[in-house]
C-alpha positions as CSV (number, residue, x, y, z in Angstrom):
1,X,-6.8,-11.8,-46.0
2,X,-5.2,-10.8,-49.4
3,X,-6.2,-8.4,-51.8
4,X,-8.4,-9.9,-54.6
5,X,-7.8,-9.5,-58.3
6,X,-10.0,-10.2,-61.6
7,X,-7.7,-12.6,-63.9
8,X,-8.5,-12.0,-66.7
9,X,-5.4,-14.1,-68.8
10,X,-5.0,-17.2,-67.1
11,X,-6.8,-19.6,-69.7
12,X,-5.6,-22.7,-68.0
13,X,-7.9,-22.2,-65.2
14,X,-10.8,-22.5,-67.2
15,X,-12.9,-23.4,-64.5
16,X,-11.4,-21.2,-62.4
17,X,-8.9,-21.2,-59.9
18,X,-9.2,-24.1,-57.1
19,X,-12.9,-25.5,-58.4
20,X,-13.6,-27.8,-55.7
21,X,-14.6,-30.6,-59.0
22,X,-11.1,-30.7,-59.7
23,X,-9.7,-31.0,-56.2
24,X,-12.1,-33.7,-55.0
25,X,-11.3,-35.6,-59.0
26,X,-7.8,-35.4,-58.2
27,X,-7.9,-36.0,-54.7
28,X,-9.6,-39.5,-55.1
29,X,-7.5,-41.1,-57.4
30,X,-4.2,-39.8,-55.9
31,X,-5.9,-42.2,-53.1
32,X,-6.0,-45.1,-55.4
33,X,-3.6,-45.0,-58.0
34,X,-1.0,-43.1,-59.7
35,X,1.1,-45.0,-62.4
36,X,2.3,-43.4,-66.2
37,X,0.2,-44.4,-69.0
38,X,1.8,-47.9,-70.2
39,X,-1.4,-49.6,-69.0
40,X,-5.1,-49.0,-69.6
41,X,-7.0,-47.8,-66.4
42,X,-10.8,-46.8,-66.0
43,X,-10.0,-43.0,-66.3
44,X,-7.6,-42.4,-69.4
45,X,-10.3,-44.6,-71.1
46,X,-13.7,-42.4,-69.7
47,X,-12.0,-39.5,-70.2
48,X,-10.7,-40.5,-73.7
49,X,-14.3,-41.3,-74.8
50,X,-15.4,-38.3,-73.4
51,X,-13.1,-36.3,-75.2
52,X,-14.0,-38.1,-78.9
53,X,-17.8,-37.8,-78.3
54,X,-16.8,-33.7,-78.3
55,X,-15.7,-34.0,-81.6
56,X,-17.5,-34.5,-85.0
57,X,-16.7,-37.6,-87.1
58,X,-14.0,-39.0,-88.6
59,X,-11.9,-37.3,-85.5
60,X,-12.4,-40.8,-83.2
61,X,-8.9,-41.4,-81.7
62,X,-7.5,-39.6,-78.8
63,X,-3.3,-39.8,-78.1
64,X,-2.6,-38.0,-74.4
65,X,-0.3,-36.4,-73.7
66,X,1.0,-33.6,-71.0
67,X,1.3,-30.1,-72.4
68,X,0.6,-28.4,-75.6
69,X,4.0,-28.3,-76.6
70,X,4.1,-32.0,-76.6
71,X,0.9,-32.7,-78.1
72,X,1.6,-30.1,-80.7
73,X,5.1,-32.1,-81.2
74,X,2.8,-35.2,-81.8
75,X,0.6,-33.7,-84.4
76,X,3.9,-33.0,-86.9
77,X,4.8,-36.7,-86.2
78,X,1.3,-37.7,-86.9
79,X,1.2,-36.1,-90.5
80,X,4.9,-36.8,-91.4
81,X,4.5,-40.2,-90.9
82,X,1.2,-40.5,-92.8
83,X,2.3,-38.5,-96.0
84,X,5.8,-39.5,-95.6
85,X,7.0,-36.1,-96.0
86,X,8.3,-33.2,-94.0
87,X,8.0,-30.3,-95.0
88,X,5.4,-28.0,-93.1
89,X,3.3,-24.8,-93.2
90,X,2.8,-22.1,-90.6
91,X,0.7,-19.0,-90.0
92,X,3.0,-15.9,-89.4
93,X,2.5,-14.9,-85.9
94,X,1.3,-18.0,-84.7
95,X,2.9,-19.9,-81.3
96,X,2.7,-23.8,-80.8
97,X,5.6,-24.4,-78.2
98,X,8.9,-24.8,-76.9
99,X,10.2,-28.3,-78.2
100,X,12.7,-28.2,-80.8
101,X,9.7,-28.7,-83.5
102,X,7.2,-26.6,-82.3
103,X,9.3,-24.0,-82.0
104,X,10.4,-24.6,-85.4
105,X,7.1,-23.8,-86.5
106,X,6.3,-20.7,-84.0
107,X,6.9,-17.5,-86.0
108,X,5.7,-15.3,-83.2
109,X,8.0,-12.4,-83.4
110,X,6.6,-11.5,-80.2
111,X,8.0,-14.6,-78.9
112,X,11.4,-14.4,-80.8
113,X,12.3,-11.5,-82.9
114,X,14.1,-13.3,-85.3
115,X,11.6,-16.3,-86.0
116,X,11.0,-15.6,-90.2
117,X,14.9,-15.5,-90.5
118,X,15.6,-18.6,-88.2
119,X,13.2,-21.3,-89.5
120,X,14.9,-24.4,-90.8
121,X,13.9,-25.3,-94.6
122,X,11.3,-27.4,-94.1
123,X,9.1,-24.5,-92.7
124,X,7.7,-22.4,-94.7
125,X,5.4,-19.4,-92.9
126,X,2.3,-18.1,-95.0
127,X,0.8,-14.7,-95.1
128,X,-1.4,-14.4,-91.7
129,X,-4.8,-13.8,-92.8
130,X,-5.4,-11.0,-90.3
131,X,-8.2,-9.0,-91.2
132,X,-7.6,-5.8,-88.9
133,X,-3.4,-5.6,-89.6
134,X,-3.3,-7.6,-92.9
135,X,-3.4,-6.4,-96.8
136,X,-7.4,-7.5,-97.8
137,X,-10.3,-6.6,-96.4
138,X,-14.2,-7.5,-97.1
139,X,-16.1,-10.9,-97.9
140,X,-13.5,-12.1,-100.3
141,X,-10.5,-11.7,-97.7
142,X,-10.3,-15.5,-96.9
143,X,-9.9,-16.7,-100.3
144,X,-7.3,-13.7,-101.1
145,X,-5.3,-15.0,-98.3
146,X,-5.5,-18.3,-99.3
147,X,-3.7,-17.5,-102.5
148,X,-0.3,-17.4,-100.3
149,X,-1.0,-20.9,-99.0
150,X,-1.8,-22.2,-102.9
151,X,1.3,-20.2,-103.9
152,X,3.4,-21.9,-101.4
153,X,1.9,-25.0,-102.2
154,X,2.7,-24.4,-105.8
155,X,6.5,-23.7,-105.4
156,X,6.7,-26.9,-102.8
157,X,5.6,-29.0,-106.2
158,X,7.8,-27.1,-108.4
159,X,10.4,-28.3,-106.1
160,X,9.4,-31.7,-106.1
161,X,8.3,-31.5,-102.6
162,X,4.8,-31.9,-100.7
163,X,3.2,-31.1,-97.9
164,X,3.6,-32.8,-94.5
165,X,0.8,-30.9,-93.0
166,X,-0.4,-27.3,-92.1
167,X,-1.0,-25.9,-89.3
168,X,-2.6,-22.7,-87.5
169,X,-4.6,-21.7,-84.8
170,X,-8.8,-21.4,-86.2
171,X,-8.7,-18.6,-84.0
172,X,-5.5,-16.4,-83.9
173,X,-5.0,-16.8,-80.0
174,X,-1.6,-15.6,-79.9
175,X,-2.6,-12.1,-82.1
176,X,-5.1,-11.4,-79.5
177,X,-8.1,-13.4,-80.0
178,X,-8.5,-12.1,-84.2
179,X,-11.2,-14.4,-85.9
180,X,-10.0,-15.7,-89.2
181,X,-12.0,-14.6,-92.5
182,X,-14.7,-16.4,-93.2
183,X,-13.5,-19.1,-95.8
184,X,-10.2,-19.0,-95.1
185,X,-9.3,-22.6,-93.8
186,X,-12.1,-24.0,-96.1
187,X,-10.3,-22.6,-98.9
188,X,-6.8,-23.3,-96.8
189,X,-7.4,-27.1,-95.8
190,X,-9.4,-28.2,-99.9
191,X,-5.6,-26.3,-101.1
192,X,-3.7,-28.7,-98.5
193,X,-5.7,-31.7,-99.1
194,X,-5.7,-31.5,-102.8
195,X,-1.3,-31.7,-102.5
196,X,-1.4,-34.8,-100.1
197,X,-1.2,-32.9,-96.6
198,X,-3.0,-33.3,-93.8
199,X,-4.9,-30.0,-91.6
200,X,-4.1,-29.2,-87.9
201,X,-5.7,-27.4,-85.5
202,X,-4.1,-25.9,-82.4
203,X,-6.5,-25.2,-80.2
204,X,-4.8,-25.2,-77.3
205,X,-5.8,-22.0,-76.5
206,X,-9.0,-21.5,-78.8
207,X,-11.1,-24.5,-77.5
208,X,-12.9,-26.3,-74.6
209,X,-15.8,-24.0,-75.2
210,X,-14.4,-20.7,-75.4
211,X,-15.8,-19.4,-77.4
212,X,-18.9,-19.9,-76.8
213,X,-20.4,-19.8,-79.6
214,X,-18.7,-23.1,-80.5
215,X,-16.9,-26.1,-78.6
216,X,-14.2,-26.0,-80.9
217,X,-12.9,-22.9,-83.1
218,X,-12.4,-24.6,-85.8
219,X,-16.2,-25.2,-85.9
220,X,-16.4,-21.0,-86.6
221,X,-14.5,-21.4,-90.1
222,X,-16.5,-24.8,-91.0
223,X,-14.3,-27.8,-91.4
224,X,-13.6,-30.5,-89.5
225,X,-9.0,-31.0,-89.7
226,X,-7.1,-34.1,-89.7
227,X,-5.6,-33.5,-86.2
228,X,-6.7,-31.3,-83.5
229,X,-4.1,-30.7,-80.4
230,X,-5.5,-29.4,-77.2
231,X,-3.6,-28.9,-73.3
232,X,-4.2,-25.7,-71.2
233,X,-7.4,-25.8,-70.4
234,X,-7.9,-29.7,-70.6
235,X,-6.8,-29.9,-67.2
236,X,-8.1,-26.9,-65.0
237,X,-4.1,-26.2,-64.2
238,X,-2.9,-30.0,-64.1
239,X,-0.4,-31.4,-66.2
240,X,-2.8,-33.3,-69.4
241,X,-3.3,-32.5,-72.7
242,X,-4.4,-34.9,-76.3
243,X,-4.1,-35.4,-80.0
244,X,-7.5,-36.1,-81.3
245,X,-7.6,-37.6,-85.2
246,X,-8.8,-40.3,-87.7
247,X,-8.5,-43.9,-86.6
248,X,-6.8,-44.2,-90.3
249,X,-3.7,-42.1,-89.4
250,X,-3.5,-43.7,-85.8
251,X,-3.1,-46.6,-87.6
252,X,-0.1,-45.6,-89.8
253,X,2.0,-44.0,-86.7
254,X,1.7,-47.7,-85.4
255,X,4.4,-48.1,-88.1
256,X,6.6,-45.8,-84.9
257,X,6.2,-48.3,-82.7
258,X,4.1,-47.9,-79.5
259,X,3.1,-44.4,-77.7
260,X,2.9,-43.5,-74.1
261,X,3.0,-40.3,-72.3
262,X,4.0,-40.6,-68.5
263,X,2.2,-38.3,-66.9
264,X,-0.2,-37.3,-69.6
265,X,-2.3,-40.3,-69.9
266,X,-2.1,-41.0,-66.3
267,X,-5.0,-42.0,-64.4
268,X,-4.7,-39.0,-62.2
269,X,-4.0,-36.4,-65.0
270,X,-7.2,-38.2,-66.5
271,X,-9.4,-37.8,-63.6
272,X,-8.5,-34.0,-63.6
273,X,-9.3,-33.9,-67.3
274,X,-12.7,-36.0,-67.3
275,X,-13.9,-33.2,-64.3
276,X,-13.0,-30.7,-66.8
277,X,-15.7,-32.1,-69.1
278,X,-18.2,-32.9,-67.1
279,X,-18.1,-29.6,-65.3
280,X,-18.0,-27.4,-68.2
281,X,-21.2,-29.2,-69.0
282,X,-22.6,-29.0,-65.6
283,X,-22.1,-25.8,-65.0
284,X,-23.9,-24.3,-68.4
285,X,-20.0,-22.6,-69.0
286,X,-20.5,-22.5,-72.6
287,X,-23.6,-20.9,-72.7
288,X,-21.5,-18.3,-70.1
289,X,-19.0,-17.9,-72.2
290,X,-21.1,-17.1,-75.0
291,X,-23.6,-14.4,-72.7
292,X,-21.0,-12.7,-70.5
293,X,-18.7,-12.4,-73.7
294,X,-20.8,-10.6,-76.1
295,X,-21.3,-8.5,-72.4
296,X,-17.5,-8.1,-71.8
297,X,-17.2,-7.1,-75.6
298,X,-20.4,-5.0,-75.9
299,X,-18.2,-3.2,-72.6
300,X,-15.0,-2.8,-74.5
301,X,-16.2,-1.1,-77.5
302,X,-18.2,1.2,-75.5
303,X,-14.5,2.0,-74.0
304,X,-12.8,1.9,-77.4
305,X,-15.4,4.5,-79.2
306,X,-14.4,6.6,-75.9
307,X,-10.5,6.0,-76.3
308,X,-9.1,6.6,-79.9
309,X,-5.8,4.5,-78.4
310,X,-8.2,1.5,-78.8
311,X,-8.1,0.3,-82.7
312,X,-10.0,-2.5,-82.8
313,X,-11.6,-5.4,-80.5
314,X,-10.9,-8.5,-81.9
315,X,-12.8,-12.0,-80.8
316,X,-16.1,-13.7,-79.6
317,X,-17.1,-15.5,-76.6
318,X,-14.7,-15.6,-73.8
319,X,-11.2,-15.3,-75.9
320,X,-11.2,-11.1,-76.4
321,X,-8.4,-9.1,-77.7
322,X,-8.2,-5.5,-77.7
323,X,-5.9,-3.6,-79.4
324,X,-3.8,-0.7,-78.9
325,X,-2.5,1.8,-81.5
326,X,-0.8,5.0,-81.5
327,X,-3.3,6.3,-85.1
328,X,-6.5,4.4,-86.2
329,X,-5.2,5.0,-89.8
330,X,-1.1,4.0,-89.5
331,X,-2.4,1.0,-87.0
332,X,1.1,2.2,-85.4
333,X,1.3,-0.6,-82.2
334,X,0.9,1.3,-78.7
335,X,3.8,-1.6,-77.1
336,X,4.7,0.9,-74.7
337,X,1.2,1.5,-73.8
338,X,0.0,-1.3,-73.6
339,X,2.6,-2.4,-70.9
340,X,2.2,0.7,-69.2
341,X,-1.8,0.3,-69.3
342,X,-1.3,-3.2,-67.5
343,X,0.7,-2.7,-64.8
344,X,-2.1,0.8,-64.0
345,X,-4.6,-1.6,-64.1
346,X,-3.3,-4.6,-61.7
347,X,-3.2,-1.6,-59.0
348,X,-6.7,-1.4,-60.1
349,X,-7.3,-4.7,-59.0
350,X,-7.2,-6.5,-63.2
351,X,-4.6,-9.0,-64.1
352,X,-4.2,-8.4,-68.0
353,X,-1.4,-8.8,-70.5
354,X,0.0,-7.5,-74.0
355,X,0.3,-10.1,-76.7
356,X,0.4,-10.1,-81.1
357,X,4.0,-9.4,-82.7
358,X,3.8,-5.4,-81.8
359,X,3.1,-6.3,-77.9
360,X,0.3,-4.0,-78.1
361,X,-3.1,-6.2,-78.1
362,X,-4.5,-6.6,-74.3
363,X,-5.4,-10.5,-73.8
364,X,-8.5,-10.9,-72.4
365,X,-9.3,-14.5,-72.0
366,X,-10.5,-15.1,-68.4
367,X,-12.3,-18.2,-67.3
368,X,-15.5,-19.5,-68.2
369,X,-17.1,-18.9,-64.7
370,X,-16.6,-15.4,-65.7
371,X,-19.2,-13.1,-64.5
372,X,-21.3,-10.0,-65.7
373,X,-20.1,-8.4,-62.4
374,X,-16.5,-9.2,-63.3
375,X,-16.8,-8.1,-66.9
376,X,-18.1,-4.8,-65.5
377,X,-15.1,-4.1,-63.3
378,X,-12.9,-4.8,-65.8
379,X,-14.2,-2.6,-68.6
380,X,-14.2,0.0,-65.6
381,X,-10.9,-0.6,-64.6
382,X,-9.6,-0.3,-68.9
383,X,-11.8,2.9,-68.8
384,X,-10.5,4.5,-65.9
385,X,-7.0,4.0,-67.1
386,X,-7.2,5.4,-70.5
387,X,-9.2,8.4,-69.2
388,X,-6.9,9.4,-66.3
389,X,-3.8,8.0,-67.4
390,X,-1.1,5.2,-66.7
C-alpha cells in the first residue's frame, strides 16, 4: 500500500478524491448515453436547474461548458455582444485561462512575467485592491481602490470608448485566497454599470461553497454580477463547467447564432456535475467548510505568531492563503522559501503549493470533506518546518 498524503491544493476535487457519488453518477449514464450537447437530455436540464436555483435573481440562465478557460472565454463574448463593445477591465494579478482571450486578460505575473507589458489595447488592468500588499488600508480601502477603476473608466470615455465588461475574482484565488475590501465591487460594479458595462465574476476557484461562509464569493462583497463563470470544482475532477447570467443577455448572444459545448453540456459531464450539487448538500460540506476552516485558520495564525517568516493569513472558509515574507515591515516575498517550505513538507506527508505574483503565498485550499484531524496535521506539518528548517 502507498504512502498517504494530506492535499491540501487540489480544489477540483472538492468532494474529494474518488467520492463513490461521483463514480456511481458517472458510471450510470456512461451505461446509457453519452452524446455532445446539441440535444436536450434529462441531465444537462436537472443539473442546469439545479445550478440556477443556487443563484439569486436575475442570474436564471445557465450556458455549459467544459473548463474554466472556456467558460471564462464565454463570459467576454457574453458582454461584448450585449454592449457592443470591446474593450475590458482586469484586476492585476488575477488568472482566468489559457485561450487566446483569457489569457488576454490574465495579468498574473506569476503566471507570465511579462503580462502588464503584453496586453493587447483593449485590456486595460486596474490597481488590485489587495489589502495586505496594496497602497490603502482601513474601512475606506474599497472605495480608494475603486478610484482606479472610475479613473480608468473616465479615460475609456475621454477616448470615446466604453466598457465591454469587468472582470475579477470576488475573492483573490490566485493571490492566495486575499478577501477583497469591503465595498469594493459595490463601488466597482455601480462605476461599471453607470458606463454601460456589464460585471463578471470568476469563481472558478472561489465558489461551490468554499467558503463557507457563502455559496458564492461574490455573496461576501454584496452584489449579485451580470455573469458568473464557474468549472473546477463543478465536476469533482470531470471535464464540466457553466456561464450563469440574465435571461436578457442570453437573449442578445442569440444574435451569434446557436451555442453548444461538446463535452461540457453532455449528459455524462452533467450527471457528474448534478452529484456535485446534491452531495455538497447531502453531506453538510458547507457548513464543513465553514467549521473546519476557521479551525485550519485559528491553526495557522497560531503558527504565524510563532514564525515571523509568516506575514499574514489571508482568507475564510476552506480557500486559505498564507504568506511568506523575508521582513513583516518591507513585506519582502519569501519565493525561495516558500518552495523550499513545500517540497519539506510533502516528505512530511502535506501536498501544498506557492502562488500570488512573488511565488511566496502557500495555497491552502483542500476539499470540503476536509477534516479537524487533517487540519491538525497540516498546521503540524507547517510548524515543524519553520521551526526545524527546510
Amino acid at each position: 500500500m502507498g504512502r498517504a498524503y494530506v492535499d491540501v491544493v487540489n480544489n477540483v476535487a472538492v468532494l474529494g478524491h474518488s467520492h463513490p457519488a461521483i463514480e456511481a453518477a458517472v458510471s450510470l449514464q456512461l451505461r446509457l448515453l453519452n452524446a455532445n450537447s446539441r440535444f436536450l437530455y434529462e441531465p444537462m436540464v436537472h443539473f442546469a436547474e439545479a445550478l440556477a436555483a443556487r443563484f439569486p435573481p436575475p442570474l436564471d440562465t445557465v450556458f455549459l461548458v467544459s473548463t474554466g478557460s472556456e467558460a471564462n472565454e464565454l463570459a467576454l463574448r457574453l458582454a461584448r455582444v450585449a454592449t457592443g463593445r470591446e474593450d475590458v477591465l482586469a484586476v492585476r494579478g488575477g488568472y482566468h485561462g489559457w485561450t487566446g482571450a483569457t489569457d488576454a486578460i490574465t495579468t498574473s505575473l506569476l503566471d507570465n512575467p511579462r503580462a502588464l507589458a503584453t496586453r493587447p489595447a483593449w485590456v486595460h488592468p486596474v490597481e488590485a485592491p489587495n489589502p495586505y500588499r496594496g497602497r490603502f488600508r482601513g474601512p475606506d480601502a474599497g472605495a480608494r481602490y475603486a478610484d482606479d477603476v472610475r479613473a480608468t473608466l473616465t479615460r475609456l470615455a475621454a477616448e470615446g470608448r466604453g466598457p465591454a465588461a469587468f472582470i475579477a475574482e470576488p475573492l483573490f484565488g490566485n493571490a492566495g485566497g486575499v478577501v477583497l475590501p469591503d465595498g469594493y465591487l459595490a463601488a466597482v460594479y455601480a462605476a461599471v454599470h453607470a458606463a454601460g458595462g456589464l460585471a463578471i465574476a470568476d469563481e472558478v476557484q472561489t465558489g461551490y461553497a468554499r467558503l463557507g461562509h457563502h455559496q458564492w464569493a461574490f455573496e461576501q462583497q454584496g452584489v449579485v454580477p451580470d455573469v458568473v463563470t464557474v468549472a473546477k470544482a463543478a465536476g469533482n475532477g470531470m471535464a464540466v463547467g457553466a456561464v450563469i447570467t440574465t435571461r436578457a443577455i442570453a437573449e442578445a448572444f442569440r444574435t451569434e447564432g446557436s451555442f453548444f459545448s461538446s463535452v461540457g453540456g453532455s449528459p455524462v459531464a452533467c450527471a457528474a456535475g448534478l452529484a456535485v450539487l446534491e452531495t455538497i448538500d447531502r453531506e453538510g460540506l458547507r457548513a464543513n467548510a465553514r467549521n473546519v476552516g476557521a479551525h485550519l485558520r485559528a491553526g495557522l495564525e497560531a503558527v504565524a505568531s510563532r514564525h515571523p517568516i509568516v506575514g499574514a493569513v489571508h482568507g475564510m472558509g476552506l480557500y486559505l492563503g498564507v504568506e511568506l515574507v523575508r521582513d513583516r515591515e518591507t513585506l519582502e516575498p519569501a519565493a525561495d522559501e516558500a518552495l523550499a517550505i513545500c517540497e519539506r513538507m510533502r516528505e512530511l506527508g502535506v501536498v501544498i503549493q506557492p502562488t500570488g505574483d512573488g511565488n511566496n503565498v502557500l495555497k491552502v485550499k483542500p476539499p470540503l470533506c476536509f477534516t479537524r484531524a487533517s487540519a491538525d496535521f497540516v498546521v503540524g506539518a507547517l510548524d515543524r518546518t519553520l521551526a526545524e528548517g527546510w
